[in-house]
PDB file of the backbone (N, CA, C, O) and the ligand in Angstrom, with CONECT records:
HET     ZN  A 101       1
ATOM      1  N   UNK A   1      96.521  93.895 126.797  1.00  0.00           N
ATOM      2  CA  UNK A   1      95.639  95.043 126.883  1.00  0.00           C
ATOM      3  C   UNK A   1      95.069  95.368 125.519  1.00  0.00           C
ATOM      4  O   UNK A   1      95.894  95.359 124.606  1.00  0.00           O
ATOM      5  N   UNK A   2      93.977  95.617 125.247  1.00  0.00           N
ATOM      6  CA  UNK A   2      92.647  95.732 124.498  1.00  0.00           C
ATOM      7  C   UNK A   2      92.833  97.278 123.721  1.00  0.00           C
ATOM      8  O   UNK A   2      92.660  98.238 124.473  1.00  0.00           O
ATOM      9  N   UNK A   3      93.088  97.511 122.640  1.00  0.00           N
ATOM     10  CA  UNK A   3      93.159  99.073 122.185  1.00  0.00           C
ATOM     11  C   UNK A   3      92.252  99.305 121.242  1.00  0.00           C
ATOM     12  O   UNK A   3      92.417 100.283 120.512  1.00  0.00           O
ATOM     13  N   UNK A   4      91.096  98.439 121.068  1.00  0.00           N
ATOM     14  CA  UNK A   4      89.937  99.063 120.821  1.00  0.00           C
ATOM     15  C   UNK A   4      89.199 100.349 121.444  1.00  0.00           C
ATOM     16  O   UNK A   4      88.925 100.588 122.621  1.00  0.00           O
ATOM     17  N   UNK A   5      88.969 101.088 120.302  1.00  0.00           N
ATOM     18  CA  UNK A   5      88.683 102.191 120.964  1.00  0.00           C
ATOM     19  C   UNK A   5      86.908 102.444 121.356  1.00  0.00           C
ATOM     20  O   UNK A   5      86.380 102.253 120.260  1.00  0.00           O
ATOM     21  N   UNK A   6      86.055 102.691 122.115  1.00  0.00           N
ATOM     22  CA  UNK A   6      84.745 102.453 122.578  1.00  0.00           C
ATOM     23  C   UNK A   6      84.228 103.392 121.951  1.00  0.00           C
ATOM     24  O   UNK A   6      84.916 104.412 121.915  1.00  0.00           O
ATOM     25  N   UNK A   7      82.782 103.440 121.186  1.00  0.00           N
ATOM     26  CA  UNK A   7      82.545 104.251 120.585  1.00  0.00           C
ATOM     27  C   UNK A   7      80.981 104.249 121.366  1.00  0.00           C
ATOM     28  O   UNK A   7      80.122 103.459 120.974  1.00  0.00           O
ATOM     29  N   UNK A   8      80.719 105.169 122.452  1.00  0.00           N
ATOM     30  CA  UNK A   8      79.944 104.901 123.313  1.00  0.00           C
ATOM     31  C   UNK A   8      78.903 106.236 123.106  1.00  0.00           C
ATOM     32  O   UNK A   8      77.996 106.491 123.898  1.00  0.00           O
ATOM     33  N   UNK A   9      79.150 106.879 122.127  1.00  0.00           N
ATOM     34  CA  UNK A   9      78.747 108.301 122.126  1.00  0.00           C
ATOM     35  C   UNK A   9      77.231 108.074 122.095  1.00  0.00           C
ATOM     36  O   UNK A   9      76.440 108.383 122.986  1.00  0.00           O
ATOM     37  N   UNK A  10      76.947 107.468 120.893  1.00  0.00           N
ATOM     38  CA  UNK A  10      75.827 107.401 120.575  1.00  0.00           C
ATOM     39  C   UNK A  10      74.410 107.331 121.873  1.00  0.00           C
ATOM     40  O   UNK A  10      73.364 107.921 122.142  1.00  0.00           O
ATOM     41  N   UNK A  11      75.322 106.105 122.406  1.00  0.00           N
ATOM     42  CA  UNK A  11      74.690 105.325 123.096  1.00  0.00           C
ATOM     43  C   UNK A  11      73.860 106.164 124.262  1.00  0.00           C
ATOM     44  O   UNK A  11      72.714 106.119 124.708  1.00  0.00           O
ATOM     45  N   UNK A  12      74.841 106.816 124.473  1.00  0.00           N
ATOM     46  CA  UNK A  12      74.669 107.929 125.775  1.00  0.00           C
ATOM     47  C   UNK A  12      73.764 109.358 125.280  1.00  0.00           C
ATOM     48  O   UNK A  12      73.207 110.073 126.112  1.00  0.00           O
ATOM     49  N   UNK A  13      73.739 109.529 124.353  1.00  0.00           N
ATOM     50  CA  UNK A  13      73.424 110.567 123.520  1.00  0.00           C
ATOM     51  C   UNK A  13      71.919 110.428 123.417  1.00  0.00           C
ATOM     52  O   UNK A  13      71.248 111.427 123.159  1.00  0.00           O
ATOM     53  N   UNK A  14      71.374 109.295 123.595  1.00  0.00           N
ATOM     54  CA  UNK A  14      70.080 108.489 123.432  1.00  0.00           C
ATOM     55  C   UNK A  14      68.662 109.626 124.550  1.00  0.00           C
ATOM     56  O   UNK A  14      69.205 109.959 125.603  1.00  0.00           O
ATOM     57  N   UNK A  15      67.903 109.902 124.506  1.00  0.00           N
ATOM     58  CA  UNK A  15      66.837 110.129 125.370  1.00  0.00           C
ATOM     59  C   UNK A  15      66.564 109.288 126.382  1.00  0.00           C
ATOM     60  O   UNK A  15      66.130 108.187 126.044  1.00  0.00           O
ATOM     61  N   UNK A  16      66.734 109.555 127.836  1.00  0.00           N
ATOM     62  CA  UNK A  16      66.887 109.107 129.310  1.00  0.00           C
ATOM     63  C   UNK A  16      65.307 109.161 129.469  1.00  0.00           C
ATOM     64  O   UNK A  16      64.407 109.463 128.686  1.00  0.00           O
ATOM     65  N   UNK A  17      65.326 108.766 130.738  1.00  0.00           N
ATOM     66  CA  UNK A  17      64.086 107.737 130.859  1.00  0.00           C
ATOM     67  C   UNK A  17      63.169 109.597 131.866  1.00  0.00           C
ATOM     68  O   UNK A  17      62.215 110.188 131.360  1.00  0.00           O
ATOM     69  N   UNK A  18      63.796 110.010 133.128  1.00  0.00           N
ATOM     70  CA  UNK A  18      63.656 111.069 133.786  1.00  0.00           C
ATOM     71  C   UNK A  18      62.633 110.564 134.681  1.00  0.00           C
ATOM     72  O   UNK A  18      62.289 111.521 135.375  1.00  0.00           O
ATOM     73  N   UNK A  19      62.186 109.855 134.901  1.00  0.00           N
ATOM     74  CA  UNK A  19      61.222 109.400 136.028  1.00  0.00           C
ATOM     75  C   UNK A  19      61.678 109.687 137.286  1.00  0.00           C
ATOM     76  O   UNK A  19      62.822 110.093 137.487  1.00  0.00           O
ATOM     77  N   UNK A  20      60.853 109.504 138.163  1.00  0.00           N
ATOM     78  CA  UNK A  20      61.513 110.157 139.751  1.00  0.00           C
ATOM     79  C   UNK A  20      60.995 108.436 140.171  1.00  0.00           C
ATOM     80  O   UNK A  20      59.997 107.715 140.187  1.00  0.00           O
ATOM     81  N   UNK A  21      63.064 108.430 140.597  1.00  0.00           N
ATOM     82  CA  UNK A  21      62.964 106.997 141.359  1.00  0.00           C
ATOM     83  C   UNK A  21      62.338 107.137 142.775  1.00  0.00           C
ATOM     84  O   UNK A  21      61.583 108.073 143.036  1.00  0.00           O
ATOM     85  N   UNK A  22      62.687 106.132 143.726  1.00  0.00           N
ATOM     86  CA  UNK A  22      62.816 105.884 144.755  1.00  0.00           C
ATOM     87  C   UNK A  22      63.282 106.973 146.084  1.00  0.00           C
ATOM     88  O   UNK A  22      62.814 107.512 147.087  1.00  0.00           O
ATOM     89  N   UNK A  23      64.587 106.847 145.258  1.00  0.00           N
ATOM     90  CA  UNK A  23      65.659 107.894 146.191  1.00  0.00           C
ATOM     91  C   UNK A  23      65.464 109.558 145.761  1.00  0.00           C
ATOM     92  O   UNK A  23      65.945 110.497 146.397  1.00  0.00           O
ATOM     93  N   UNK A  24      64.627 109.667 144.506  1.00  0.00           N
ATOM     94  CA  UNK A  24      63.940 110.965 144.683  1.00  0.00           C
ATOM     95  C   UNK A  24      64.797 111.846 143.230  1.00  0.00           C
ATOM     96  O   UNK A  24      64.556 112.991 142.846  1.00  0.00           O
ATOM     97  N   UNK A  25      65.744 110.943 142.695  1.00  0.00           N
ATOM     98  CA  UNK A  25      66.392 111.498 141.597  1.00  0.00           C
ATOM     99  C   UNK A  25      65.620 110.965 140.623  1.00  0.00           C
ATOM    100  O   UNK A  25      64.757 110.108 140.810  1.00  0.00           O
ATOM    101  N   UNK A  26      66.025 111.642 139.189  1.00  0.00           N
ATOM    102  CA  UNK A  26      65.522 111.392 138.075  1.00  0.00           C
ATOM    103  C   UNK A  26      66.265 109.683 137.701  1.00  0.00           C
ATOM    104  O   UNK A  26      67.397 109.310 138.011  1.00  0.00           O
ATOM    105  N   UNK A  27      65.092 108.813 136.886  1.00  0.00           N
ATOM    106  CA  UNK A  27      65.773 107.518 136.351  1.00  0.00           C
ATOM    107  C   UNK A  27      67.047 108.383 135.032  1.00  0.00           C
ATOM    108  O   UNK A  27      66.965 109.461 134.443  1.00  0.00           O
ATOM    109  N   UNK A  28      68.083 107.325 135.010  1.00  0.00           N
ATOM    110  CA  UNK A  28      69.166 107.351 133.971  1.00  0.00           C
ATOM    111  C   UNK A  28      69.216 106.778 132.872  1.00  0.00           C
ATOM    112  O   UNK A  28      69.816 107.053 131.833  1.00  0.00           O
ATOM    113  N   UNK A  29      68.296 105.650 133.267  1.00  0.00           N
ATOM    114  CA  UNK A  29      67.975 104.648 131.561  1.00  0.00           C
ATOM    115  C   UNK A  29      67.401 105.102 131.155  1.00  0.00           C
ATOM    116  O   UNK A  29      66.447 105.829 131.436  1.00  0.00           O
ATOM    117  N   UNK A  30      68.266 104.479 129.683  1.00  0.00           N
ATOM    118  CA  UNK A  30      67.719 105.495 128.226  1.00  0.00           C
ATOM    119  C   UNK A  30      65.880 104.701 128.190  1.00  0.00           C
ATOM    120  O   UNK A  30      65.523 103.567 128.509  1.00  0.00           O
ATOM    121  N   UNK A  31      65.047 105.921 127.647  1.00  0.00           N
ATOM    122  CA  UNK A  31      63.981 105.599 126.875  1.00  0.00           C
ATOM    123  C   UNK A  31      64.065 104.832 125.725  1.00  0.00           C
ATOM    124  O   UNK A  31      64.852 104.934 124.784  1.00  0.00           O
ATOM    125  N   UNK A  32      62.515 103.499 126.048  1.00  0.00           N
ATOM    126  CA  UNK A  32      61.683 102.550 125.237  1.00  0.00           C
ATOM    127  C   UNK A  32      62.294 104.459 123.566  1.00  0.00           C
ATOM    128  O   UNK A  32      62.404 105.684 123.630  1.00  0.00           O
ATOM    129  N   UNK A  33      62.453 103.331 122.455  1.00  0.00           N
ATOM    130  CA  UNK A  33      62.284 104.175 120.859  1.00  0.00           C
ATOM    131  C   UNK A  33      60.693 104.289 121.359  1.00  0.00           C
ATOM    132  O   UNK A  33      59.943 103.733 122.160  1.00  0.00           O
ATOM    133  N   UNK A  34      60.664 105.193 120.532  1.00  0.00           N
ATOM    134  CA  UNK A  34      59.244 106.194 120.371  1.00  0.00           C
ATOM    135  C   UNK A  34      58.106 106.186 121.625  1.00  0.00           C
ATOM    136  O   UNK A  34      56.890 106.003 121.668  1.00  0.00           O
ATOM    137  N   UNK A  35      59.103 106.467 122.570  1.00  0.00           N
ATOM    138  CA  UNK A  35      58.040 106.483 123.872  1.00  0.00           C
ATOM    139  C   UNK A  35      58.907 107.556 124.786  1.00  0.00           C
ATOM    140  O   UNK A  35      59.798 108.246 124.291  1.00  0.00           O
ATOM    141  N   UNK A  36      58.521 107.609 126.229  1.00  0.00           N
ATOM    142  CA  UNK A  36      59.464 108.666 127.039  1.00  0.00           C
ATOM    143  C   UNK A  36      59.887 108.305 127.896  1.00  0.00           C
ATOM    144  O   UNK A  36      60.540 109.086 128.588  1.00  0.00           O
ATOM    145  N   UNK A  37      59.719 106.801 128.334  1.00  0.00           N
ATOM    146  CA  UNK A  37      60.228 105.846 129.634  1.00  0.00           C
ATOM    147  C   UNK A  37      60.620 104.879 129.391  1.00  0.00           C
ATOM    148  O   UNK A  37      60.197 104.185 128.466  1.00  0.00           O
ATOM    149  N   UNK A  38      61.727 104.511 130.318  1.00  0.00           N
ATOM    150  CA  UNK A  38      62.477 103.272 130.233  1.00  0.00           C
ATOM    151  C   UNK A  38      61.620 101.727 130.447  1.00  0.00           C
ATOM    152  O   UNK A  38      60.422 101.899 130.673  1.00  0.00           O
ATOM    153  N   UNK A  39      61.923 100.733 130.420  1.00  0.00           N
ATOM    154  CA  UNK A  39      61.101  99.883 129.901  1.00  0.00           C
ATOM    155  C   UNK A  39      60.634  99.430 131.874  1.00  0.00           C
ATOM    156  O   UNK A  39      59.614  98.757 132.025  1.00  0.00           O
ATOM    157  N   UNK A  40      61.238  99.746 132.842  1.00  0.00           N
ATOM    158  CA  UNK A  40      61.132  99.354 133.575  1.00  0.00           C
ATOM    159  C   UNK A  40      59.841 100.540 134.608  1.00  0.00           C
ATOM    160  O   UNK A  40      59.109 100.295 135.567  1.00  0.00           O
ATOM    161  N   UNK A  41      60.091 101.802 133.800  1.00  0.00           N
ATOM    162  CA  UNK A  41      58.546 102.933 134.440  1.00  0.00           C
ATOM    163  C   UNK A  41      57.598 103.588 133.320  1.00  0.00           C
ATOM    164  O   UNK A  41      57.226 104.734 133.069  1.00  0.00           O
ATOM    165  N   UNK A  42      57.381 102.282 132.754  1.00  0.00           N
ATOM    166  CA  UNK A  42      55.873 102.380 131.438  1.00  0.00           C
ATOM    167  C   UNK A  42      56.575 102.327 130.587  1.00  0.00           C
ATOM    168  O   UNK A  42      55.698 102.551 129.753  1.00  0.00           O
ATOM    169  N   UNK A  43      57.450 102.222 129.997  1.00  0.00           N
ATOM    170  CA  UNK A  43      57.770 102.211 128.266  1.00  0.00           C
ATOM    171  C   UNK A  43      57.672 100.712 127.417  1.00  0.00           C
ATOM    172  O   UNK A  43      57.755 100.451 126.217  1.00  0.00           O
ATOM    173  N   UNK A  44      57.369  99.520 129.125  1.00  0.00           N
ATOM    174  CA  UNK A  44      57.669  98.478 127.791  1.00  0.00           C
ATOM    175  C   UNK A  44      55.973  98.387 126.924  1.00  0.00           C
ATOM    176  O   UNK A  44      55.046  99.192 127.021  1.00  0.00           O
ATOM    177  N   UNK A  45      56.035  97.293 126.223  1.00  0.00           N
ATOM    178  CA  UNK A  45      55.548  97.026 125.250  1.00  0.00           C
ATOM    179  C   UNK A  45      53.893  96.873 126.295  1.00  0.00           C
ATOM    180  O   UNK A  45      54.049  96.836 127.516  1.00  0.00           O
ATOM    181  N   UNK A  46      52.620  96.806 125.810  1.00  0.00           N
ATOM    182  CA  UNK A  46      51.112  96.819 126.125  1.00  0.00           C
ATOM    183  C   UNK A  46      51.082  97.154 127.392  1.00  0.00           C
ATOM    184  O   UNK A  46      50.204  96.730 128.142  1.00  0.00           O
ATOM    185  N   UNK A  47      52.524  98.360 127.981  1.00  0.00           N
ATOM    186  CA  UNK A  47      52.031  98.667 129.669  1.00  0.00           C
ATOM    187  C   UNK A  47      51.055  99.748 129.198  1.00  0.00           C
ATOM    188  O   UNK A  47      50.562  99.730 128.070  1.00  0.00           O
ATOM    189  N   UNK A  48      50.677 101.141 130.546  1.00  0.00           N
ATOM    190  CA  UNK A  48      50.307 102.417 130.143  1.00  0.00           C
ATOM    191  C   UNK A  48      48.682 102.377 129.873  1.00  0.00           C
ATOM    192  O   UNK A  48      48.354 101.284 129.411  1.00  0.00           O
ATOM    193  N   UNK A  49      47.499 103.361 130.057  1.00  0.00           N
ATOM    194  CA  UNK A  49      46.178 103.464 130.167  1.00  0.00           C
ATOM    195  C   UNK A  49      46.095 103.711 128.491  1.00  0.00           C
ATOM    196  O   UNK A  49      46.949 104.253 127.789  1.00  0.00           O
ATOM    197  N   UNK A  50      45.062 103.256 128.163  1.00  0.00           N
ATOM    198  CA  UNK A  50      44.613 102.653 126.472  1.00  0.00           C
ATOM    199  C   UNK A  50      44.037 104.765 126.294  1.00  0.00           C
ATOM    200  O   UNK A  50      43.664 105.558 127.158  1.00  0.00           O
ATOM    201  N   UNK A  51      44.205 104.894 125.081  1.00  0.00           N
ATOM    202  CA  UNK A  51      43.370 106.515 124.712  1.00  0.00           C
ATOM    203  C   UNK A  51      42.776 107.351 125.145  1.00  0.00           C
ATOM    204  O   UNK A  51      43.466 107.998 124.358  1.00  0.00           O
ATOM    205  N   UNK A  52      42.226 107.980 125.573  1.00  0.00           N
ATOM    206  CA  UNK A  52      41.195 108.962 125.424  1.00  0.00           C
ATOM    207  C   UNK A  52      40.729 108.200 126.818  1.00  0.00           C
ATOM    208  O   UNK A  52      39.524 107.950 126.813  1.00  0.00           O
ATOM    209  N   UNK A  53      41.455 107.766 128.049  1.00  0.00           N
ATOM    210  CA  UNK A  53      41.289 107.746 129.276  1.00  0.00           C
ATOM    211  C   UNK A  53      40.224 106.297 129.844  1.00  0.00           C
ATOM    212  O   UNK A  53      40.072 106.120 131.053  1.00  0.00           O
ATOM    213  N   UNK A  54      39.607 105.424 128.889  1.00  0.00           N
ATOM    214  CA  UNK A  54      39.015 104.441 128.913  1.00  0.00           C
ATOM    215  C   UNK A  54      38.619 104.052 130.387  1.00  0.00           C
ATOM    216  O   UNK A  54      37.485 104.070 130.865  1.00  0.00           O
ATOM    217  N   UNK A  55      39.775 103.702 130.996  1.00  0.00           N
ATOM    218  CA  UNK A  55      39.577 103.311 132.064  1.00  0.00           C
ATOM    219  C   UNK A  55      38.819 103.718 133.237  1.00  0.00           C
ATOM    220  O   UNK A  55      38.200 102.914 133.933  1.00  0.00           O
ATOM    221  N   UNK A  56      38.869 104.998 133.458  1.00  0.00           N
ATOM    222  CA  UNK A  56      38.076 105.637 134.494  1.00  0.00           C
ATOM    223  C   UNK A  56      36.376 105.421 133.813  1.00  0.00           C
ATOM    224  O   UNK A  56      35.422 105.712 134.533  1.00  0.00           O
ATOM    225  N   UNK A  57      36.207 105.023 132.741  1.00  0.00           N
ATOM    226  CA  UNK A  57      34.628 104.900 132.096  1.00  0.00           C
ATOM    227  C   UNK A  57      34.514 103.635 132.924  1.00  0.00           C
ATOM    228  O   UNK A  57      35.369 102.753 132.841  1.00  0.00           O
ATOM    229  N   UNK A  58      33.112 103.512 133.985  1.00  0.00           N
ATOM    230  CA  UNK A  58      32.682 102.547 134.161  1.00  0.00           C
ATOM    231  C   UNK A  58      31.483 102.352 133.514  1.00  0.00           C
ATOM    232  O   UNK A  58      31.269 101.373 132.799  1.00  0.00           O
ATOM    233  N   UNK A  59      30.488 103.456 133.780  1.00  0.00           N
ATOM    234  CA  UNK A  59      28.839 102.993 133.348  1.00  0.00           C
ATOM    235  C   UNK A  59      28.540 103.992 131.740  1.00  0.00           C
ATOM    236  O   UNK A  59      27.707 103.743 130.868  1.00  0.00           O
ATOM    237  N   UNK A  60      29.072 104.597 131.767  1.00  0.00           N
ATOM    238  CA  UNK A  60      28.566 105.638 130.427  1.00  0.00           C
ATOM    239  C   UNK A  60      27.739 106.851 130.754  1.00  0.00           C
ATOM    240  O   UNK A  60      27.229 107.639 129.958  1.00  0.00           O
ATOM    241  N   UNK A  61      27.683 106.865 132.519  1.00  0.00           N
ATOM    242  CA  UNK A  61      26.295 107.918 132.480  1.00  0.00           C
ATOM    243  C   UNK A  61      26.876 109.457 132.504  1.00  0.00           C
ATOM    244  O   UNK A  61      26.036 110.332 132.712  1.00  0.00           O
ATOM    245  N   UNK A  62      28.171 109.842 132.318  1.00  0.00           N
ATOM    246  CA  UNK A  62      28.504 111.092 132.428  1.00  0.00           C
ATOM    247  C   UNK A  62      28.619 111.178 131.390  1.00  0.00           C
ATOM    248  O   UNK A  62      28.812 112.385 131.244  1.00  0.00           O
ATOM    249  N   UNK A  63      28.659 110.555 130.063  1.00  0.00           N
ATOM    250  CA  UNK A  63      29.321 110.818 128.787  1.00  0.00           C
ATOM    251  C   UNK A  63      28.585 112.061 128.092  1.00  0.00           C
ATOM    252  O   UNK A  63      27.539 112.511 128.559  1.00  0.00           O
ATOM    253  N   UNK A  64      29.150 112.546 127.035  1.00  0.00           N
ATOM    254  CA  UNK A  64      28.082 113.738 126.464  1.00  0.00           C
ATOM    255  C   UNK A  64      26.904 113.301 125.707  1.00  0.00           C
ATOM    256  O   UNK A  64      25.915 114.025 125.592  1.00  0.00           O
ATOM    257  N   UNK A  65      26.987 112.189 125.215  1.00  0.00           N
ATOM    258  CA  UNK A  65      25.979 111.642 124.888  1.00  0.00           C
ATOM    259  C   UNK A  65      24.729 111.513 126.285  1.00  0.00           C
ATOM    260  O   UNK A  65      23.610 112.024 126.327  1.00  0.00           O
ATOM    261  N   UNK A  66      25.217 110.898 127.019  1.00  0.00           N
ATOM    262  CA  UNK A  66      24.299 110.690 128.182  1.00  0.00           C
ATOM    263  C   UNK A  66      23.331 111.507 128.697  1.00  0.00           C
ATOM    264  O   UNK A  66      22.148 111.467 129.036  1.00  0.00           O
ATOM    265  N   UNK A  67      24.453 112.421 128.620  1.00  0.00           N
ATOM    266  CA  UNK A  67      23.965 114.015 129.238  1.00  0.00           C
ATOM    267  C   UNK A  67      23.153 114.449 128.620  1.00  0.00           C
ATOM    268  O   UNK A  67      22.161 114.852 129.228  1.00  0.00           O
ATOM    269  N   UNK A  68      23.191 114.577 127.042  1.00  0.00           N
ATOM    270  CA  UNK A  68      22.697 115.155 125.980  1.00  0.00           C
ATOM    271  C   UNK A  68      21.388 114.526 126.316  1.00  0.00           C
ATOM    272  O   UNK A  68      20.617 115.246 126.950  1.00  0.00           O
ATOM    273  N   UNK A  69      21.007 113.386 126.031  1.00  0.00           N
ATOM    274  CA  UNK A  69      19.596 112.423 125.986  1.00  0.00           C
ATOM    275  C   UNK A  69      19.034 113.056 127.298  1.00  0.00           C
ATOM    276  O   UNK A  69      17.862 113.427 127.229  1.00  0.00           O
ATOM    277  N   UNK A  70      19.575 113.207 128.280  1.00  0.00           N
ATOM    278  CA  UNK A  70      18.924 113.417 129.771  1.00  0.00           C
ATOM    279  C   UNK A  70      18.245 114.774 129.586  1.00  0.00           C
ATOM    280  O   UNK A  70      17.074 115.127 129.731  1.00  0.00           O
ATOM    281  N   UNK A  71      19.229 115.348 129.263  1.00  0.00           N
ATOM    282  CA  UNK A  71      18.639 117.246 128.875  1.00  0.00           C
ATOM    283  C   UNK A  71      17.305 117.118 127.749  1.00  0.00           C
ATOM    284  O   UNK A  71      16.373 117.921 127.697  1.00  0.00           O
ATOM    285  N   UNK A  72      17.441 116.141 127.046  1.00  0.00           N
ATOM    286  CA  UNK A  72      16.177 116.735 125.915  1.00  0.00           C
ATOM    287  C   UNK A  72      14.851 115.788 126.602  1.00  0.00           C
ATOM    288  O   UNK A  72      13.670 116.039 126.360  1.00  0.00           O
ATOM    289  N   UNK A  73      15.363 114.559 127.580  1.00  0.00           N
ATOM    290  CA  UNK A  73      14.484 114.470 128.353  1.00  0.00           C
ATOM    291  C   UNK A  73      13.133 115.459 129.210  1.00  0.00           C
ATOM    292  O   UNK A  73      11.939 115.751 129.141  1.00  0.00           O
ATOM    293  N   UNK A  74      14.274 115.647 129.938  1.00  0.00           N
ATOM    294  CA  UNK A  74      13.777 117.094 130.480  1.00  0.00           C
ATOM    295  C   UNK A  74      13.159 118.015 129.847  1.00  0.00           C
ATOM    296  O   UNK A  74      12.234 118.695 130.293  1.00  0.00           O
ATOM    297  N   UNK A  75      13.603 118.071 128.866  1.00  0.00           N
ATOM    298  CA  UNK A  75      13.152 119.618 128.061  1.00  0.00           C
ATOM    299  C   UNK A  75      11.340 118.799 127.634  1.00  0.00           C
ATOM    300  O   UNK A  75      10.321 119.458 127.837  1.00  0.00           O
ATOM    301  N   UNK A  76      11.279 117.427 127.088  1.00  0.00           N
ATOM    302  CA  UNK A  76      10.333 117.134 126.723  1.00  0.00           C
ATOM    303  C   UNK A  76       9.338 116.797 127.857  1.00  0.00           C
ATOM    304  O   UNK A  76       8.123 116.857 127.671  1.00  0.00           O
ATOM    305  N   UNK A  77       9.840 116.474 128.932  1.00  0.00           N
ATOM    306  CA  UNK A  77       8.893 116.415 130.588  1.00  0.00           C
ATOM    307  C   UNK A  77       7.823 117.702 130.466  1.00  0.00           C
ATOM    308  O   UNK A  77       6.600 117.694 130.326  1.00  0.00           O
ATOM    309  N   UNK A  78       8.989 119.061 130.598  1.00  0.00           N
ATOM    310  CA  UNK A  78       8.900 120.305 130.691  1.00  0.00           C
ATOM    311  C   UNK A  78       7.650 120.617 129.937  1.00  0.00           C
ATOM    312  O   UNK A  78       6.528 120.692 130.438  1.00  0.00           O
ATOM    313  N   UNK A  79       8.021 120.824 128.434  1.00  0.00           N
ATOM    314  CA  UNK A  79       7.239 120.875 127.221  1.00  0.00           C
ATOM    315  C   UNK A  79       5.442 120.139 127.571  1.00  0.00           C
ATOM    316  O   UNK A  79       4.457 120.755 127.164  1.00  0.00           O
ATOM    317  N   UNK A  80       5.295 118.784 128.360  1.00  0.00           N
ATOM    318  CA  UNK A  80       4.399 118.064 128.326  1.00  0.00           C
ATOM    319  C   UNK A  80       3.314 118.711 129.643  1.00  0.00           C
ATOM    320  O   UNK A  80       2.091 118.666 129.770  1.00  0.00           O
ATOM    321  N   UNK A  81       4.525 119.368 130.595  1.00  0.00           N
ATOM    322  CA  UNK A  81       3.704 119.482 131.859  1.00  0.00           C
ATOM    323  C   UNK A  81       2.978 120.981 131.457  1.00  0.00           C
ATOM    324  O   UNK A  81       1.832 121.271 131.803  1.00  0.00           O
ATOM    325  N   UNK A  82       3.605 121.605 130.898  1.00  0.00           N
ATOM    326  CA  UNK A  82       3.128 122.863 130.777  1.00  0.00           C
ATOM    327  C   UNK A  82       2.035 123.002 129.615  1.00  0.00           C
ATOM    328  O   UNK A  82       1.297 123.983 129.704  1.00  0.00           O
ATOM    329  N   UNK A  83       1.847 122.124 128.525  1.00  0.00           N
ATOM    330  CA  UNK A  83       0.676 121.639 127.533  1.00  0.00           C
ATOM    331  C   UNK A  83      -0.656 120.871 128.697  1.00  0.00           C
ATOM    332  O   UNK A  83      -1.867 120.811 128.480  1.00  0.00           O
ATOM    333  N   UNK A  84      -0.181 120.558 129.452  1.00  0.00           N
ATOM    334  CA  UNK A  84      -1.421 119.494 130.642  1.00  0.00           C
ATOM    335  C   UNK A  84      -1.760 120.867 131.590  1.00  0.00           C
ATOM    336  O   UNK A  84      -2.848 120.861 132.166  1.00  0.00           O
ATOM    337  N   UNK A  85      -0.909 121.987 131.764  1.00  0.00           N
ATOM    338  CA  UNK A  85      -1.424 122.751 133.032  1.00  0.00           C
ATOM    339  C   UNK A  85      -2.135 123.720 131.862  1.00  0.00           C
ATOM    340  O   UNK A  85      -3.223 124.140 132.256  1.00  0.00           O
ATOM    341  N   UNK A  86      -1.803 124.136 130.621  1.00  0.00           N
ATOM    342  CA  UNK A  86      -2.872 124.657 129.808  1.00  0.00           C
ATOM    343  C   UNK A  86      -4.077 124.195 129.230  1.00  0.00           C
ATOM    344  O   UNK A  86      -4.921 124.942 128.735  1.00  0.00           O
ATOM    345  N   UNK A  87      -4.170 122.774 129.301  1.00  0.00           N
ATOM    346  CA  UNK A  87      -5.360 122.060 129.327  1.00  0.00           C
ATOM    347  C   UNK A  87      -6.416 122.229 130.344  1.00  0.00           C
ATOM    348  O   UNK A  87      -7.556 121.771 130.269  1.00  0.00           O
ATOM    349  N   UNK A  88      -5.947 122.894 131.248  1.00  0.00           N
ATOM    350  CA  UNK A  88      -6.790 122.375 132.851  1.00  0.00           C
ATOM    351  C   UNK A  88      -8.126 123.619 132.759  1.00  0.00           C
ATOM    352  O   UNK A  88      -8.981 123.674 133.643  1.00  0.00           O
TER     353      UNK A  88
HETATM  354 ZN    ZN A 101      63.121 104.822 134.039  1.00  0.00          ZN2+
END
């Protein structure tokens, strides 16, 4: 018999993963270092959506830029029709 003594403190002491499994409880594995999930619900390495939401961008046409150009569009339509109906 083995009288090493286990020095397990640490180990356990670590930041848990907390994800909602399957069966509806929180996950028990410790968290990926400098992340908040275990490697198996997003913590490993290049999983997870890239910054500032990338993905949902397909075409660019909602962006504020987009918007912005569309509005001074308009404003210059505006500006042109109402110089042509004072011409008349
Ligand atoms: Zn987990």
């Amino acid at each position: 018999m083995s009288y090493h003594i286990r020095n397990t403190g640490p180990m356990l002491a670590s930041p848990r993963c907390g994800a909602k499994t399957r069966c509806g409880d929180a996950c028990r594995s410790p968290a990926v270092s400098r992340k908040k999930r275990c490697r198996m619900h997003g913590g490993a390495p290049g999983s997870g959506a890239p910054r500032a939401n990338r993905n949902a961008r397909k075409h660019g046409l909602f962006t504020g830029d987009a918007i912005a150009e569309r509005r001074r569009i308009r404003e210059l339509l505006g500006e042109a029709r109402r110089l042509l109906e004072e011409m008349k």
